[in-house]
MARPATI-332780 format. One record per residue (C-alpha): residue in one letter; z, x, y; residue number from 1. Coordinates in nm, 2 decimals, m for minus. Layout:
! MARPATI-332780
A, Z, X, Y, NUM
...
! end
This chain:
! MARPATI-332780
X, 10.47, 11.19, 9.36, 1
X, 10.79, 11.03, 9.53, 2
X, 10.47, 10.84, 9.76, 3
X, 10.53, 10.87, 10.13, 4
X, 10.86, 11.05, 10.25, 5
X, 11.09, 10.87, 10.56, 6
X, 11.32, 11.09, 10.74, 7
X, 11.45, 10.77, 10.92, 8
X, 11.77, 10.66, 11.09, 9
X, 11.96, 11.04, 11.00, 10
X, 12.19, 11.25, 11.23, 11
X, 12.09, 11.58, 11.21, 12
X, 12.45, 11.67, 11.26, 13
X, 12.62, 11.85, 10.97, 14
X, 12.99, 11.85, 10.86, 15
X, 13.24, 11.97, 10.64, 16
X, 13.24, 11.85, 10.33, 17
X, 13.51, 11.60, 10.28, 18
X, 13.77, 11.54, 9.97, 19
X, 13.65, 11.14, 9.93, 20
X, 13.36, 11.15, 9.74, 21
X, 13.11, 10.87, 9.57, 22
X, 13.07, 10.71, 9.24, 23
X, 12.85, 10.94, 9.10, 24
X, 12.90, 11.29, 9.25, 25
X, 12.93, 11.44, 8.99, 26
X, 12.66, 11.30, 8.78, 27
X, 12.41, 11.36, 9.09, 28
X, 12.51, 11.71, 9.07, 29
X, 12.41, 11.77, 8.72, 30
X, 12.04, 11.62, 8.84, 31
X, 12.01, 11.84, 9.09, 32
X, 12.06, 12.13, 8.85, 33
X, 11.82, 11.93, 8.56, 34
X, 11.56, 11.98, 8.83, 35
X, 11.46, 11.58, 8.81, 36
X, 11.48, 11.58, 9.21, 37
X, 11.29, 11.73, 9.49, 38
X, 11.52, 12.07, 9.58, 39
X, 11.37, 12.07, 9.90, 40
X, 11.60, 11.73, 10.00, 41
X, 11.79, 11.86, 10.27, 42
X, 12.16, 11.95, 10.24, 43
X, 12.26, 11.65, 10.47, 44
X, 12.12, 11.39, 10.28, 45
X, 12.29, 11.50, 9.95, 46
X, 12.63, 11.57, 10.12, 47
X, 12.58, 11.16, 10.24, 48
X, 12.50, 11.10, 9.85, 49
X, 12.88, 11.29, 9.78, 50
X, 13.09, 11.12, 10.02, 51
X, 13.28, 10.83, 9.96, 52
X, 13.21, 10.52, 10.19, 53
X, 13.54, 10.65, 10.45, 54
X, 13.44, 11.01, 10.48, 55
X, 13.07, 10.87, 10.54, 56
X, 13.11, 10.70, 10.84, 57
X, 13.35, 10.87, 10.99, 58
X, 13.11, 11.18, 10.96, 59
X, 12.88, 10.98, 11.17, 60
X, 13.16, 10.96, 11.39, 61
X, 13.20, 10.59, 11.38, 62
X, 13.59, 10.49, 11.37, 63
X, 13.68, 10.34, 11.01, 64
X, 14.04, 10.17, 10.90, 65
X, 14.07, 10.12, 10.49, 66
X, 14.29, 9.82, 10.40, 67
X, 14.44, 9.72, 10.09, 68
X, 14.56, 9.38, 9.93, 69
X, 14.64, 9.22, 9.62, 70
X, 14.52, 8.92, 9.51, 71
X, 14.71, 8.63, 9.31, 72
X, 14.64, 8.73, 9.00, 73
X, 14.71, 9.11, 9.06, 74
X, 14.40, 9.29, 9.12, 75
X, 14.42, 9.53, 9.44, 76
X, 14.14, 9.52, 9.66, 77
X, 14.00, 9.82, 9.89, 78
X, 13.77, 9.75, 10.16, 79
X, 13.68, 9.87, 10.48, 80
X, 13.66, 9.85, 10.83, 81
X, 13.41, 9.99, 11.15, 82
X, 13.63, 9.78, 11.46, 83
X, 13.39, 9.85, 11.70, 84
X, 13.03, 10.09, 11.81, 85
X, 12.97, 10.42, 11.82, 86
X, 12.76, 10.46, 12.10, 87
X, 12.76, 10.11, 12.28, 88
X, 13.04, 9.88, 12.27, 89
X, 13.31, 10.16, 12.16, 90
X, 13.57, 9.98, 12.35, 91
X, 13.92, 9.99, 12.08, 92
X, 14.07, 9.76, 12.30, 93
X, 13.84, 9.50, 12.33, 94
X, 13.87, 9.19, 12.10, 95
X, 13.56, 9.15, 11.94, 96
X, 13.36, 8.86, 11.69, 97
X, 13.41, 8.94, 11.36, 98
X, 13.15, 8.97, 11.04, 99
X, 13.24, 9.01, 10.71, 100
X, 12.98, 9.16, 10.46, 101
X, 13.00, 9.14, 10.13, 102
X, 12.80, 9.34, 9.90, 103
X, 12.58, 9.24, 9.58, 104
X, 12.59, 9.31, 9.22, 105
X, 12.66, 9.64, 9.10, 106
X, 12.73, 9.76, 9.46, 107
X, 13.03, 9.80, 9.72, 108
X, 13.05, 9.87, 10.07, 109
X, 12.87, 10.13, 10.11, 110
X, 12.55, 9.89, 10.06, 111
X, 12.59, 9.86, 10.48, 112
X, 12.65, 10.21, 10.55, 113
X, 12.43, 10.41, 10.32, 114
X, 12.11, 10.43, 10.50, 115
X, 12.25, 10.57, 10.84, 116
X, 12.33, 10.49, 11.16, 117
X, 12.03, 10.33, 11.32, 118
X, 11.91, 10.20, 11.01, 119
X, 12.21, 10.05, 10.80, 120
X, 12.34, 9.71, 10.89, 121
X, 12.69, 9.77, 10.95, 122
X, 12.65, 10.05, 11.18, 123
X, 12.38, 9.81, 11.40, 124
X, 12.65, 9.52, 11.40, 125
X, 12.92, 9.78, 11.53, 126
X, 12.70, 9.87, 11.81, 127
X, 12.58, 9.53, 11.90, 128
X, 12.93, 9.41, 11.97, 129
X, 13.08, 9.33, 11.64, 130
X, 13.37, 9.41, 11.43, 131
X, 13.27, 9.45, 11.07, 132
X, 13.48, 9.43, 10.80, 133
X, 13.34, 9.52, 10.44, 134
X, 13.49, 9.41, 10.14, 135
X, 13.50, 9.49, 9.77, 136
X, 13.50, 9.31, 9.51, 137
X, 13.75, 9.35, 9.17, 138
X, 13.59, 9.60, 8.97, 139
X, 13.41, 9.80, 9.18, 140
X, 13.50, 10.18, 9.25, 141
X, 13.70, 10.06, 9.54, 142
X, 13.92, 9.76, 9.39, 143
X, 13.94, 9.95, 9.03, 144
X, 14.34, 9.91, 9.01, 145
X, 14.51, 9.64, 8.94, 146
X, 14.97, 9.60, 8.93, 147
X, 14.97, 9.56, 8.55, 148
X, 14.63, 9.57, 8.39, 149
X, 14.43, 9.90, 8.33, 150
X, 14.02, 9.93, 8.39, 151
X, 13.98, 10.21, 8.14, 152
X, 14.20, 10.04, 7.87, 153
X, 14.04, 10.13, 7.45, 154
X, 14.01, 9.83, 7.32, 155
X, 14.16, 9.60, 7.57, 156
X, 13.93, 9.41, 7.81, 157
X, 14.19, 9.21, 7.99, 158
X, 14.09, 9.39, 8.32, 159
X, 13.75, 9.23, 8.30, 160
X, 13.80, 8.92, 8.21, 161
X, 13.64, 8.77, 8.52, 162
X, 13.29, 8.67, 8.64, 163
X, 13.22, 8.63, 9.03, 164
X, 13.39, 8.27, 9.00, 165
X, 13.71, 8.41, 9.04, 166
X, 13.52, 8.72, 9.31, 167
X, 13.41, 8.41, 9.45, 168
X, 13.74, 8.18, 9.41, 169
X, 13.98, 8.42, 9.46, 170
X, 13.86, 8.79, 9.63, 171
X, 13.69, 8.69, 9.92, 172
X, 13.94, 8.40, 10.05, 173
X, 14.20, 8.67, 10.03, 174
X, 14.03, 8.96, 10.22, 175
X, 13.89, 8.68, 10.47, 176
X, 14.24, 8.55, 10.55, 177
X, 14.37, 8.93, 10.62, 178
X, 14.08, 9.01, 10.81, 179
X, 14.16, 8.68, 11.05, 180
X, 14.56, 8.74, 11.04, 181
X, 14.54, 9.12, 11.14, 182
X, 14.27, 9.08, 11.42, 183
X, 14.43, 8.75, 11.52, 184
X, 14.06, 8.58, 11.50, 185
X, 14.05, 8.22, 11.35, 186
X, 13.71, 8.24, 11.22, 187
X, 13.43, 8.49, 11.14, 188
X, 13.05, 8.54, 11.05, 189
X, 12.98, 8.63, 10.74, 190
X, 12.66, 8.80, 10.56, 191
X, 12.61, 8.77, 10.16, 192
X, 12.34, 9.05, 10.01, 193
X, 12.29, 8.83, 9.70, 194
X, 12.57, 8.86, 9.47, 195
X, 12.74, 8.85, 9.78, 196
X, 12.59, 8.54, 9.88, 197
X, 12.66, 8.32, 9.54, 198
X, 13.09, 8.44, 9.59, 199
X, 13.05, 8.26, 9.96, 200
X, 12.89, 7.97, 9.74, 201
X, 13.18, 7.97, 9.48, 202
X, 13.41, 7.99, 9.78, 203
X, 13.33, 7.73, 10.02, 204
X, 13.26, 7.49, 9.70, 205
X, 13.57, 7.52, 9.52, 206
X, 13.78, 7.60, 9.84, 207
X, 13.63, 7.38, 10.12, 208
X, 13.90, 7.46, 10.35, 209
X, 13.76, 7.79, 10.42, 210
X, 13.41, 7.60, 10.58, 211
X, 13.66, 7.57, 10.91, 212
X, 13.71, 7.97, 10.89, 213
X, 13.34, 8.05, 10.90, 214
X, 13.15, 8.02, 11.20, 215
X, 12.77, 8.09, 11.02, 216
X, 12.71, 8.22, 10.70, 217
X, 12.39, 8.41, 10.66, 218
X, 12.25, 8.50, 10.28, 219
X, 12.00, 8.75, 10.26, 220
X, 11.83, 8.70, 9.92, 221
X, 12.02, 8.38, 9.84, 222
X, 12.12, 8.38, 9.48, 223
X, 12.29, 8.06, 9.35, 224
X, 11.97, 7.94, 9.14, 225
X, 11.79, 8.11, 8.88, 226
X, 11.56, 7.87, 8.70, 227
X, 11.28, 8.03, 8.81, 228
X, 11.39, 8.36, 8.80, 229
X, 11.07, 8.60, 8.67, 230
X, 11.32, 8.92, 8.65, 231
X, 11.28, 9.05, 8.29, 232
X, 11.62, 9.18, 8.22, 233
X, 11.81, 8.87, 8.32, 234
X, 11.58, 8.65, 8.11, 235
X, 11.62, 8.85, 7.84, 236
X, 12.04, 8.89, 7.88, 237
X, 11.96, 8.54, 7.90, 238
X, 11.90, 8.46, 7.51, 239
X, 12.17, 8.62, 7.43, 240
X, 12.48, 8.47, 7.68, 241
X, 12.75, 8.37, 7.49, 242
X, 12.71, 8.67, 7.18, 243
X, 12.65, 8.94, 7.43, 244
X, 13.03, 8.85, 7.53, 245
X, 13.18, 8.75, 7.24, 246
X, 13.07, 9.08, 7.09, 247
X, 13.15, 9.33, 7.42, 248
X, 13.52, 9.16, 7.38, 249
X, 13.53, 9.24, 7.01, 250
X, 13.43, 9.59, 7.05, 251
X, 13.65, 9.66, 7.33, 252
X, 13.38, 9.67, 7.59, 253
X, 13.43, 9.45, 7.93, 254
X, 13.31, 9.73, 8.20, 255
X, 12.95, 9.70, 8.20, 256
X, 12.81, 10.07, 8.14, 257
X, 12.47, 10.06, 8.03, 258
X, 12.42, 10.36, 7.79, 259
X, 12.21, 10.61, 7.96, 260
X, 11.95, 10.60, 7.66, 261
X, 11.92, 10.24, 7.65, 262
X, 11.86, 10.24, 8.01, 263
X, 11.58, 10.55, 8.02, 264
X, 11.37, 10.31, 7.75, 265
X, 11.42, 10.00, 7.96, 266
X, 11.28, 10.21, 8.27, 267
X, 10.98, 10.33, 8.07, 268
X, 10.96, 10.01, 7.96, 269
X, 10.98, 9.78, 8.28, 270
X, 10.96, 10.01, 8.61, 271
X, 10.58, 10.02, 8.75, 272
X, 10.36, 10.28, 8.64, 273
X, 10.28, 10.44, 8.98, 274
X, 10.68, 10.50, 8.94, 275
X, 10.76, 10.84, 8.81, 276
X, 11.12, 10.94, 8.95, 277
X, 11.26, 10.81, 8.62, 278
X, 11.63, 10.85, 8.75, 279
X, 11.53, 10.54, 8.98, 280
X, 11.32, 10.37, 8.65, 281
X, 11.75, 10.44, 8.49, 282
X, 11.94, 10.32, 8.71, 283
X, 12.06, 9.93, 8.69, 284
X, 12.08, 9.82, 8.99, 285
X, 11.69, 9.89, 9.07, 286
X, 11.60, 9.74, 8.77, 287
X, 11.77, 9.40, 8.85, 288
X, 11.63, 9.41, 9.18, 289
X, 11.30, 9.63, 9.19, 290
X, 11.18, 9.81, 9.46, 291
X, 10.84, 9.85, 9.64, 292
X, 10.69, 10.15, 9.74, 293
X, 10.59, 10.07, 10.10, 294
X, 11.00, 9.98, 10.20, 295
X, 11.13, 10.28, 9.98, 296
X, 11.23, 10.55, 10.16, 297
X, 11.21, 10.82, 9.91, 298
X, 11.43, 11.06, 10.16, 299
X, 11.70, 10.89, 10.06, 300
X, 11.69, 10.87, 9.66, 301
X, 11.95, 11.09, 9.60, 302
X, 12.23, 10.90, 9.82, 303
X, 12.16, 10.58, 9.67, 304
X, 12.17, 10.72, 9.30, 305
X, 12.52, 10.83, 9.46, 306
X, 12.63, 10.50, 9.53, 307
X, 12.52, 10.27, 9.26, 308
X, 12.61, 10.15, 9.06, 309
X, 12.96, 10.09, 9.16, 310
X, 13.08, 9.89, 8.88, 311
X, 13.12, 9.54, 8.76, 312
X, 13.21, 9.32, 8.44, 313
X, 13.04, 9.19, 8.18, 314
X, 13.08, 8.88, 8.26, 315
X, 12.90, 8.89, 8.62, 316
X, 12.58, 8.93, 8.39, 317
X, 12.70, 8.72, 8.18, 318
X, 12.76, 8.43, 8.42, 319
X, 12.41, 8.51, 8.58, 320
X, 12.22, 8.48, 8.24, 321
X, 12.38, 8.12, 8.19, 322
X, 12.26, 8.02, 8.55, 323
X, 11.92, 8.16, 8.43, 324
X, 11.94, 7.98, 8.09, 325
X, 12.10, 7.66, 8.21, 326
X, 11.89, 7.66, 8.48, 327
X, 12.26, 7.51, 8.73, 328
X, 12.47, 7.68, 8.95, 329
X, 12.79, 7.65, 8.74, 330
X, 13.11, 7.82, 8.68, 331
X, 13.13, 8.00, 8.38, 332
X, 13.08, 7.88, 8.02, 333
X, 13.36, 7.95, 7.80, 334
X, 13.22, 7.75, 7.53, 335
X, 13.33, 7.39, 7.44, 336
X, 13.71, 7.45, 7.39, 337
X, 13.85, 7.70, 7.66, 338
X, 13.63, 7.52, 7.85, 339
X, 13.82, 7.19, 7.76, 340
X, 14.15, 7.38, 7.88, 341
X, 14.04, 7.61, 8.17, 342
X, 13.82, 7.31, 8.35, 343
X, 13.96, 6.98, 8.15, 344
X, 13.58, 6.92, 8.02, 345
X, 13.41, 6.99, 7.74, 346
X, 13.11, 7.16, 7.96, 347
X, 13.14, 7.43, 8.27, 348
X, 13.15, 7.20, 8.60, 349
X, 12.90, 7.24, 8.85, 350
X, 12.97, 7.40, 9.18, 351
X, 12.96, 7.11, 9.46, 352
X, 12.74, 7.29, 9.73, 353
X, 12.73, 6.98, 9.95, 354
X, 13.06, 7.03, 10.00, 355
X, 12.96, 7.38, 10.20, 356
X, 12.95, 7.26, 10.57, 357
X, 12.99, 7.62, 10.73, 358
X, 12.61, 7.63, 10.92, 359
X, 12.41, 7.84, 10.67, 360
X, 12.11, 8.03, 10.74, 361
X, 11.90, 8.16, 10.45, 362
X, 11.71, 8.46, 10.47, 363
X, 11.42, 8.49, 10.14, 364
X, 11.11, 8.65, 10.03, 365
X, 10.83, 8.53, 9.84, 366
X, 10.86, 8.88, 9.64, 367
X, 11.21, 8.86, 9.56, 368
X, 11.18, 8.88, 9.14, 369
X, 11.54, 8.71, 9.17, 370
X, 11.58, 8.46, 9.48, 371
X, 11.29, 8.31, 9.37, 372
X, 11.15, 8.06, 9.63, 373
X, 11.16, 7.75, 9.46, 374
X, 11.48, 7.81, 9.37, 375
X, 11.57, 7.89, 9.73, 376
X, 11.42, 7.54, 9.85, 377
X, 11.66, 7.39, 9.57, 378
X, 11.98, 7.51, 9.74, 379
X, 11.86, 7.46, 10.08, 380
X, 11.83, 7.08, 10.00, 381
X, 12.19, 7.09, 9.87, 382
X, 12.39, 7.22, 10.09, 383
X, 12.60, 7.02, 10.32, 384
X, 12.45, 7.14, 10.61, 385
X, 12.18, 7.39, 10.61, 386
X, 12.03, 7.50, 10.94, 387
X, 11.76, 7.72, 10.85, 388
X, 11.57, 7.93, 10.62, 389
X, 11.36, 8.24, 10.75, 390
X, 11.09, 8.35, 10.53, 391
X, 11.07, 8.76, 10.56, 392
X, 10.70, 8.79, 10.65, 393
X, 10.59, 9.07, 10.46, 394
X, 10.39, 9.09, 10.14, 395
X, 10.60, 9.32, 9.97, 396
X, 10.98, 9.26, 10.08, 397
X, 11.20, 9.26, 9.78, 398
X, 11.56, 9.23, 9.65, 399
X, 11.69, 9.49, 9.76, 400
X, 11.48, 9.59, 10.03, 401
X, 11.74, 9.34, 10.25, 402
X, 11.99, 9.64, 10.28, 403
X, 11.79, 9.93, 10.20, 404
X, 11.45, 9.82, 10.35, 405
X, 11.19, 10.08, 10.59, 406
X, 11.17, 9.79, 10.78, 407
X, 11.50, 9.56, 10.67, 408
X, 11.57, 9.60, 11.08, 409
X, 11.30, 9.48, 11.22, 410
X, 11.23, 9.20, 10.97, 411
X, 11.60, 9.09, 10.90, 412
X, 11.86, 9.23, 11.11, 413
X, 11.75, 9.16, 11.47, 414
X, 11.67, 8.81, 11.40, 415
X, 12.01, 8.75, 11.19, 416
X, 12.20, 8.93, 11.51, 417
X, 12.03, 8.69, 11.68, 418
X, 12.11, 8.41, 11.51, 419
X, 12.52, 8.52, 11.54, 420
X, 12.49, 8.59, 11.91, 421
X, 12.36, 8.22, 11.95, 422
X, 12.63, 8.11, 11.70, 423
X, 12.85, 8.22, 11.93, 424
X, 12.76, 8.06, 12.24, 425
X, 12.75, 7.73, 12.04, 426
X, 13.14, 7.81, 11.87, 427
X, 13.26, 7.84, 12.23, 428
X, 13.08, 7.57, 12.35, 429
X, 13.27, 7.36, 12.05, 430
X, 13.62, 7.49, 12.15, 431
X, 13.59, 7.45, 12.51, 432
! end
């Protein structure tokens, strides 16, 4: 049994069908016709799991701008735009605060919009006043191009040759900068979902100039730290680091696209017995970050199987089983000679995180299998100036319950909207 079925935080309104459609349209079709999901799952919620993140929102009738840029190194970046509310501060002409949300491993932009209006955080930030700006990072299905290099390349991973250093180091700064130059803004919130919250890590270390560009950063499931990480699948990438990449470069591979087979074992193998919608136990992203029954609205299986994975490299995973292994939040281990050239030492510098003086607010659970506590406790004490940390006070809150969550609203995203509304007294309190 799916366990207790949510029809929360869904318009009842049906549209067209639009021509944008998701990652894996197609491949959700061919479930529906294996008969692997529940047939009675209404025609709304699989047209949400078909559209792309664009023709989603705007089906919700919430205005949405896509904007483009290339980074230094020529990747082109997609990412996306909700300038103001729906139903409460729908004002276009009114200059608004700006947060920028950046989405985690495996995952895009449509992390904030997925679940609905009502529910999904970037729909509840539009409406409290907020102009939200989501970005993408390289490699996902929205910044998959690049001016010379070619994604789907045989036997040519020059595409992928990046970790989230250079998401970190290089993606972000960008799509921040044209975010604050079109809107004329000179600094912005911003909101990490855990990947997403190790690239403002990377940034703000290597790049300190952006701390006076950031008002408050808020990380829900902070991920810098892994040493005592008790997710299976990252400690066991993490034996095998430095040969798992050596050997997807020599064979051609730098996408990383589990093989469906290798991925139904690992979910018989890892995903909780009581667990039986096996196209949940295959998917990647859920079994990096688990679920729990209680937060997991079944309702919406089929739209999140639409969404994710949305792509990354090797090396993301790669870089994240070092940090696991090496137990440091470092930048990424080329081995002893590149590493000579690339960093001028013979071992992968650590990232300076006292050098982060943006206020940062950390948002963790004690059941995160990734963010694990002490590990959250580490960063806290190195950060140049940490201003709080918000345990989520439920006994069953886990990684990815921060954007998909029954209850990610009431535990997470009032206090957090909170938190920026009061940020923003204090910002104009600093200017004046």
């Amino acid at each position: 049994m799916w366990g207790r079925i949510f029809v929360l935080c869904m318009s009842a309104a049906l549209v067209a069908a639009a021509a944008g459609s998701s990652p894996h349209a197609e491949e959700l079709e061919l479930l529906l016709k294996s008969g692997q999901v529940n047939a009675r799952i209404s025609d709304n919620i699989l047209e949400d799991a078909s559209l792309d993140v664009p023709e989603l929102v705007r089906k919700y009738n919430y205005p949405l701008e896509v904007h483009t840029l290339t980074t230094t190194d020529g990747y082109i970046l997609g990412f996306h735009r909700i300038p103001h509310g729906r139903d409460q501060n729908n004002d276009p002409n009114v200059k608004r605060p700006i947060v920028f949300l950046m989405h985690g491993l495996l995952s895009s932009s449509a992390d904030w919009v997925l679940m609905g209006p009502g529910c999904a955080f970037g729909y509840i930030l539009a409406e409290a006043g907020y102009d939200v700006w989501m970005g993408n990072a390289r490699g996902n299905y929205y910044s998959r191009t690049h001016v010379r290099l070619r994604p789907d390349a045989i036997f040519n991973t020059d595409y992928w040759d990046f970790s989230w250093d250079e998401i970190g180091n290089i993606d972000v700064p960008a799509m921040i900068d044209y975010a604050l130059q079109l809107t004329g803004n000179d600094r912005l919130h911003y909101i990490g979902h855990s990947q997403g919250t190790t690239t403002f890590f990377v940034m703000n270390s290597l790049r300190p100039e952006y701390n006076q560009k950031i008002i408050s950063m808020h990380a829900l499931a902070p991920s810098a730290y892994f040493a005592n990480s008790q997710n299976l699948l990252l400690k066991a990438i993490a034996q095998f680091t430095n040969p798992l990449d050596s050997m997807a470069r020599l064979i051609g591979l730098g996408e990383f696209m589990p093989n469906s087979q290798i991925m139904s074992w690992a979910g018989q193998s890892l995903c909780m017995d009581e667990v039986v919608f096996q196209p949940i136990c295959s998917n990647i992203l859920f079994l990096i970050g688990g679920w729990h029954e209680d937060q997991h609205n079944a309702t919406m299986i089929p739209v999140k199987l639409g969404h994710t994975p949305a792509g990354a490299a090797v090396r993301q995973l790669v870089h994240y089983g070092q940090s696991v292994k090496d137990k440091e939040f470092s930048r990424f281990d080329h081995g002893t000679l590149k590493n000579r050239r690339v960093y001028g030492s013979y071992r992968a510098p650590r990232y300076n995180l006292g050098a982060i003086t943006t206020p940062v607010f950390l948002h963790y659970s004690p059941q995160d299998p990734l963010a694990n506590v002490n590990d959250v406790d580490r960063l806290f004490r190195e950060l140049g100036r940490p201003v709080g940390k918000f345990r989520i006070p439920h006994d069953s809150f886990g990684h990815l319950d921060f954007i998909w969550g029954v209850d990610a609203k009431v535990l997470v995203y009032d206090r957090v909207i909170n938190l920026l509304k009061s940020m923003d007294v204090h910002s104009i309190d600093e200017e004046a």
